[in-house]
C-alpha positions in Angstrom: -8.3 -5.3 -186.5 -9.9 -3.2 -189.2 -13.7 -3.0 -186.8 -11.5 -0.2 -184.9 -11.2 1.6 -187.8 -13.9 4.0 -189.6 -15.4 3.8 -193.3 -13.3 7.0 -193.8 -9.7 5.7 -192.2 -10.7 2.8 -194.2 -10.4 4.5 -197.5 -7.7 7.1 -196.8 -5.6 3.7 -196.1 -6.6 2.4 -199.3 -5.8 5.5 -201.3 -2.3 5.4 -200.2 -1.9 2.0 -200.7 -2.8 2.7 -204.4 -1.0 5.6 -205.1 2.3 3.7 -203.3 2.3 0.4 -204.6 1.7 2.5 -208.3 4.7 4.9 -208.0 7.1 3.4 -205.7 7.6 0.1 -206.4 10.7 -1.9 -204.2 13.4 -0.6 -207.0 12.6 3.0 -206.8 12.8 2.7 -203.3 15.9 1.1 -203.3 17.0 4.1 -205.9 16.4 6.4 -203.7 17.5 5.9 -200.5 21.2 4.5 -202.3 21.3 8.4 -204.0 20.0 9.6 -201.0 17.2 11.7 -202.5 13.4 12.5 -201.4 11.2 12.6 -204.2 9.6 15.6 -204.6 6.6 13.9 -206.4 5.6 12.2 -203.3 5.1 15.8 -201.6 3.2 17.2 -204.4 1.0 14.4 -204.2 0.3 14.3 -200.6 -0.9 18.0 -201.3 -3.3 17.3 -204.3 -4.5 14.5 -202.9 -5.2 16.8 -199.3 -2.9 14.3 -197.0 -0.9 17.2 -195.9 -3.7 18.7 -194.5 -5.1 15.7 -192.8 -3.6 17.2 -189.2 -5.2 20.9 -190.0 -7.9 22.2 -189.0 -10.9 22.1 -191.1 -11.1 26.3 -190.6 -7.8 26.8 -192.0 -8.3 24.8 -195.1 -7.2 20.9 -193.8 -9.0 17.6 -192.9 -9.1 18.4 -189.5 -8.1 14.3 -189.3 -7.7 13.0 -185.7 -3.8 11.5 -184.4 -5.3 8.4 -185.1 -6.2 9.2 -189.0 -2.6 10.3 -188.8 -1.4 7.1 -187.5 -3.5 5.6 -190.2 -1.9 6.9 -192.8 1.8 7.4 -191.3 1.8 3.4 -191.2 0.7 2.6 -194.7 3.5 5.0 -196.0 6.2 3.4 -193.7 5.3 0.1 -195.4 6.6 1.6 -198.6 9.5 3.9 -197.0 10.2 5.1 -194.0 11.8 8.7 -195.3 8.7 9.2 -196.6 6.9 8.8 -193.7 9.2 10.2 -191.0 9.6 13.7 -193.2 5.9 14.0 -193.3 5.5 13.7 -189.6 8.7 16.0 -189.4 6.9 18.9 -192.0 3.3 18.6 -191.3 2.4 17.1 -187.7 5.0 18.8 -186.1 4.1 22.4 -187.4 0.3 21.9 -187.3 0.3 20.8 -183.7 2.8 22.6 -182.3 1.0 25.5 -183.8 -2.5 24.5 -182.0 -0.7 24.1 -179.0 1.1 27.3 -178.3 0.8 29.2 -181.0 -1.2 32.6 -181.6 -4.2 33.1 -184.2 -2.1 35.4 -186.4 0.8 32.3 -186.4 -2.0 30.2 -187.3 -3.7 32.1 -189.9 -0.6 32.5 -191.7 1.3 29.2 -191.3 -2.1 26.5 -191.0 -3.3 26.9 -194.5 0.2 26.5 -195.9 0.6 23.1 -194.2 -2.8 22.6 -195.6 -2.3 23.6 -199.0 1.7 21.6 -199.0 3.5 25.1 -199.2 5.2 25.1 -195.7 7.2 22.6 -194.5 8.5 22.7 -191.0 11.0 20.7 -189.0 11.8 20.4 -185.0 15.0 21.4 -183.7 15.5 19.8 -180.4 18.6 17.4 -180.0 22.0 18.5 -180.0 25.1 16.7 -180.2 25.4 17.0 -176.2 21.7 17.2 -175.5 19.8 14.4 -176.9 17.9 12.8 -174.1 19.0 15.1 -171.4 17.2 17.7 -173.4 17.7 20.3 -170.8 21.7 20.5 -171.3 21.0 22.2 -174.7 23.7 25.4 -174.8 21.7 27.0 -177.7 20.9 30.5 -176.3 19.0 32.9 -177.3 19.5 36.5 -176.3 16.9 39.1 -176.7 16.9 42.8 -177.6 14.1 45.1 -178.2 11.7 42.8 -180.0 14.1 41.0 -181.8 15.8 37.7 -180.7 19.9 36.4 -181.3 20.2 32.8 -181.4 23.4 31.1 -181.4 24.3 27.0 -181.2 24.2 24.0 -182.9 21.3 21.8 -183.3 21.2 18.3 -184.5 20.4 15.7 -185.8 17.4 17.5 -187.0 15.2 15.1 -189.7 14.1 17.1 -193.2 15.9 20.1 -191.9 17.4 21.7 -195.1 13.8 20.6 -196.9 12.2 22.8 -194.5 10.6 26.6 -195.2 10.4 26.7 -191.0 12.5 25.2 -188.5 11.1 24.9 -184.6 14.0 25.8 -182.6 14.2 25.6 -178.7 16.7 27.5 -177.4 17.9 28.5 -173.7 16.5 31.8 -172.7 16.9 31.9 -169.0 18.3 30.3 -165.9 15.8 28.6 -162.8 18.0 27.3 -159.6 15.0 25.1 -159.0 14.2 23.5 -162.4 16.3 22.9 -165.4 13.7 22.6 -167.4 12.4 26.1 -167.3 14.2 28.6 -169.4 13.6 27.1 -172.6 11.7 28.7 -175.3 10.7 28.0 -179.0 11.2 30.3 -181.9 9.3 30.0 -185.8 12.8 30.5 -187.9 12.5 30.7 -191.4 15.0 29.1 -194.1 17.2 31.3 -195.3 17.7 33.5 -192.7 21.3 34.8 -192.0 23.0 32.9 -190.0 21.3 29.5 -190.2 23.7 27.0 -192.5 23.0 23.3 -192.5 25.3 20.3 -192.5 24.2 16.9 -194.0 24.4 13.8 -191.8 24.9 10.6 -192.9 23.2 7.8 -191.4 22.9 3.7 -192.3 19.1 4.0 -192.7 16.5 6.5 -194.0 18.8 8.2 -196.6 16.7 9.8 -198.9 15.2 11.5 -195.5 18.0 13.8 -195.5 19.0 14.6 -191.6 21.0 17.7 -190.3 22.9 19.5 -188.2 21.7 23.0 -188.4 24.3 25.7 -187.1 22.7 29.3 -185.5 25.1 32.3 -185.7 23.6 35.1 -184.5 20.4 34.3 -186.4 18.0 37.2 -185.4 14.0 36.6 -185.5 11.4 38.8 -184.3 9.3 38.2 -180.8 6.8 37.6 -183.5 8.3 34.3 -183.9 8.1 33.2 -180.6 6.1 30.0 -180.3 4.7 30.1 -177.3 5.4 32.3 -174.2 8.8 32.7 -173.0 10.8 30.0 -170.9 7.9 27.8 -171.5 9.1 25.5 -174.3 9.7 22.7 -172.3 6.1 21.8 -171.0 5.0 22.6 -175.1 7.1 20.2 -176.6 6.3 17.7 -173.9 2.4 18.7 -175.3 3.8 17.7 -178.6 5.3 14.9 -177.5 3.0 12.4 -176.8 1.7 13.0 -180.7 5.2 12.3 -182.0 5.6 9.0 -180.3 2.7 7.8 -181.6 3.0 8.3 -184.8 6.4 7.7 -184.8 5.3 3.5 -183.5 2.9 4.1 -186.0 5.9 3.8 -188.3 7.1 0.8 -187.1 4.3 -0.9 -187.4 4.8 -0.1 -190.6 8.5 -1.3 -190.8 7.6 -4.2 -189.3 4.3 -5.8 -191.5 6.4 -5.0 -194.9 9.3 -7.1 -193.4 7.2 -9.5 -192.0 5.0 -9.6 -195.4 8.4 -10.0 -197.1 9.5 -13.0 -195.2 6.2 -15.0 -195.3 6.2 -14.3 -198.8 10.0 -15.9 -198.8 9.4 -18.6 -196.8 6.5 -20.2 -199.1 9.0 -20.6 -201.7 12.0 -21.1 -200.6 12.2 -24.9 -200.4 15.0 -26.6 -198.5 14.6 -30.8 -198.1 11.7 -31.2 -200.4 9.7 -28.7 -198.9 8.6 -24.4 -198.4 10.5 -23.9 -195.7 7.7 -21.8 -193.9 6.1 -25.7 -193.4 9.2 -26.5 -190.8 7.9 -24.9 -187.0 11.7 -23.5 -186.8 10.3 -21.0 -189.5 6.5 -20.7 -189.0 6.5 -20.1 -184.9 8.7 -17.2 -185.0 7.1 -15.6 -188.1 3.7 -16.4 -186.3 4.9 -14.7 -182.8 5.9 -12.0 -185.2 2.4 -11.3 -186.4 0.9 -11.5 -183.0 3.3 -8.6 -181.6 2.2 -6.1 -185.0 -1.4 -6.9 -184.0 -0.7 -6.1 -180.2 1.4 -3.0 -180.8 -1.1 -2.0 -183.2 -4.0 -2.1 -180.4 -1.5 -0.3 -178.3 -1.4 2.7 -180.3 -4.9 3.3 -181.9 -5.4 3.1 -178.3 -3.1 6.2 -177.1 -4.1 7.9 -180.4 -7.6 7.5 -179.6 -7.3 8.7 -176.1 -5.2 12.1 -177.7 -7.9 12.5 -179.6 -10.5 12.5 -176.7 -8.8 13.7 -173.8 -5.6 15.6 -174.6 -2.1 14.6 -173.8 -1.8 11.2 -173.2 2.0 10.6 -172.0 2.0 7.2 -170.4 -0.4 5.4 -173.2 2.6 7.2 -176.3 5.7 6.2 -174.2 4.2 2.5 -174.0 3.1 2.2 -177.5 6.9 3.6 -178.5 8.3 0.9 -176.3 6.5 -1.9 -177.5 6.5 -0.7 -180.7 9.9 0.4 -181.6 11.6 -3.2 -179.8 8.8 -5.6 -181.3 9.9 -4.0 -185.3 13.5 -4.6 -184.1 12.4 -8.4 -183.1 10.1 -8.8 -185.7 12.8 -7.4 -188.5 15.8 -9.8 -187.0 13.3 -12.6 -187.6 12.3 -11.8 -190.6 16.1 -11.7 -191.7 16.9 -15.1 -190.6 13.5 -16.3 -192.3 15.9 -15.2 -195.3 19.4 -16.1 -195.1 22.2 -14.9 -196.8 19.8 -13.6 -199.4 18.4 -11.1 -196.9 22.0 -10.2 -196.0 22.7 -8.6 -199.0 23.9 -4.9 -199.6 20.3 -3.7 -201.7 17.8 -6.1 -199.6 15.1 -4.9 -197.9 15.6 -7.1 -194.8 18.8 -5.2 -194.2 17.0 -2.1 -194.7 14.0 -2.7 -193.0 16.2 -4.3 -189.5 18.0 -1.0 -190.0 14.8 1.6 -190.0 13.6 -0.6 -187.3 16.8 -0.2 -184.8 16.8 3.4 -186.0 13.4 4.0 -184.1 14.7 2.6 -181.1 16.8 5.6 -180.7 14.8 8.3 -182.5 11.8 10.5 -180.3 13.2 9.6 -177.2 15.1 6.4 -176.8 13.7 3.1 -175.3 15.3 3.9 -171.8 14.0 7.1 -172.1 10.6 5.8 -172.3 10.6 3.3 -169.7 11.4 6.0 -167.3 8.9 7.7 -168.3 6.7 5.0 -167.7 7.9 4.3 -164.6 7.4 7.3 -162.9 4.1 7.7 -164.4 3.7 4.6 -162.3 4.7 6.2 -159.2 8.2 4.6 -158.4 10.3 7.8 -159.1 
């Protein structure tokens, strides 16, 4: 699989390999996501190290990577942790792209090189507890007077929130008869403004993440900190999208070659009647079938991240990499569970946390129903 790859993806997977396997070994992890905090070392290093500029543009002091250098390197990370993983796409591919998409050069020119440089972290506010995937019903409104902007609501779960120096927050700003999608716009709020309070959520996977509810009362910004023109937000976050469920399967990739790695590993040693039990079929087919799906879902999405990265938004190719993606880590993590027994049962083992993550990204980025609609009517039957 690695002749789809260039010299240069080639090494940037290698240097995070290094630098993981070196400072997070499986009891740090472990550590971390059972105290539920993100290590603030791994941040520093992606920013020495230039990995939180991969997704900026070359002119504002970043990589100027491609989505699939991104998916790259979201994949390696999610091998070690998933937190890790998910808040960097949360603080860096989030605020760079969304910025590129709709936002203006003086956003850019002030936000880019601080996403570049590991000084800005952003995070997307979209769900709410009654809008998940029927995004539209969000009640967060914002009002507007003079050049300033009031928003009120409740957003959530939001991932890395309260780690965040700016928090993309879609809001309702207006009412279309004909569409419900219209009428949606997205603002550039900064932590700490008045107003804005966060609430921890508690989850059974990706602890050291940290994920939010993030309450708006009467939080005022300037039209300065509109992103993007008004009532548009819909059709840019559906821009943005396509780039988050990408490297978003990218993760579970991830998720699912460390479990899979894991089990192999297990089953070579583990001997039951004489024998490794990784020699009985009963062990070795499904591990095998396992390996085939990572390589296929693999193909999948360097194939939509390619095609983002030649043609533009690439909807249909990111909703069926997710798909495939996000059900064959769940497959692939059950398996490699069973591979392990009780011993993969228990409360600190990596199976359990690993099946978990997995079923997490089922639900995460738009949930697997959500994506076969999408698919379908990109097929023409609705």
């Amino acid at each position: 699989m690695d002749t789809f790859l260039s010299p240069d993806q080639l090494a940037l997977r290698a240097e995070v390999r290094e630098y993981l396997d070196a400072a997070y070994p499986p009891e740090r992890v472990v550590e971390m996501e059972r105290d539920e905090t993100f290590p603030d070392d791994f941040w520093a290093e992606c920013a020495t190290r230039g990995w939180t500029g991969l997704p900026v543009p070359v002119e504002y002091g970043g990589r100027g990577g491609g989505v699939l250098d991104l998916c790259v390197f979201v994949e390696e990370v999610a091998k070690t942790c998933i937190s890790l993983s998910t808040l960097y796409i949360s603080a860096t591919i989030f605020g760079s792209h969304a910025l590129h998409i709709c936002g203006t050069d003086e956003q850019r020119s002030t936000l880019l090189p601080g996403i570049a440089s590991g000084r800005v972290r952003f995070a997307l506010a979209m769900s709410e507890p009654g809008a998940g995937s029927d995004f539209a019903s969000m009640t967060t409104e914002a009002t507007t007077s003079g050049d300033a902007w009031r928003i009120n609501g409740l957003k959530g779960p939001i991932s890395g929130a309260e780690r965040a120096d700016v928090v993309i927050t879609a809001a309702r700003t207006a009412t279309f008869e004909d569409s419900r999608q219209r009428g949606i716009t997205l603002f550039l709020v900064e932590a700490g403004t008045p107003g804005m309070t966060f609430e921890r959520r508690r989850f059974a996977a990706m602890k050291a993440l940290v994920v939010n509810n993030v309450s708006y009362d009467d939080v005022e910004v300037p039209d300065v900190a509109r992103l993007g023109d008004r009532d548009d937000g819909w059709l840019n976050l559906a821009r943005l999208m396509d780039i988050e469920r990408t490297a978003a399967s990218a993760q579970m990739v991830g998720v699912a070659q460390a479990t899979l790695d894991e089990a192999v590993a297990y089953a070579k040693v583990r001997r039951q009647y004489g024998q490794p039990i990784g020699h009985y079929q009963a062990i070795g087919h499904p591990l095998a079938d396992g390996l085939t799906d990572i390589n296929a879902s693999r193909m999948l999405i360097w194939a939509a991240a390619r095609k983002r990265d030649l043609e533009g938004p690439c909807p249909l190719e990111a909703s069926m990499a997710k798909l495939f993606a996000t059900n064959m880590a769940s497959r692939v993590a059950s398996v490699a569970m069973q591979t392990a027994g009780a011993v993969g049962y228990e409360a600190n083992s990596h199976f359990v946390r690993r099946l978990l993550e997995a079923r997490g990204g089922e639900l995460g980025g738009g949930t697997s129903q959500i994506q076969r609609t999408i698919i379908s009517r990109r097929m023409g039957l609705r």
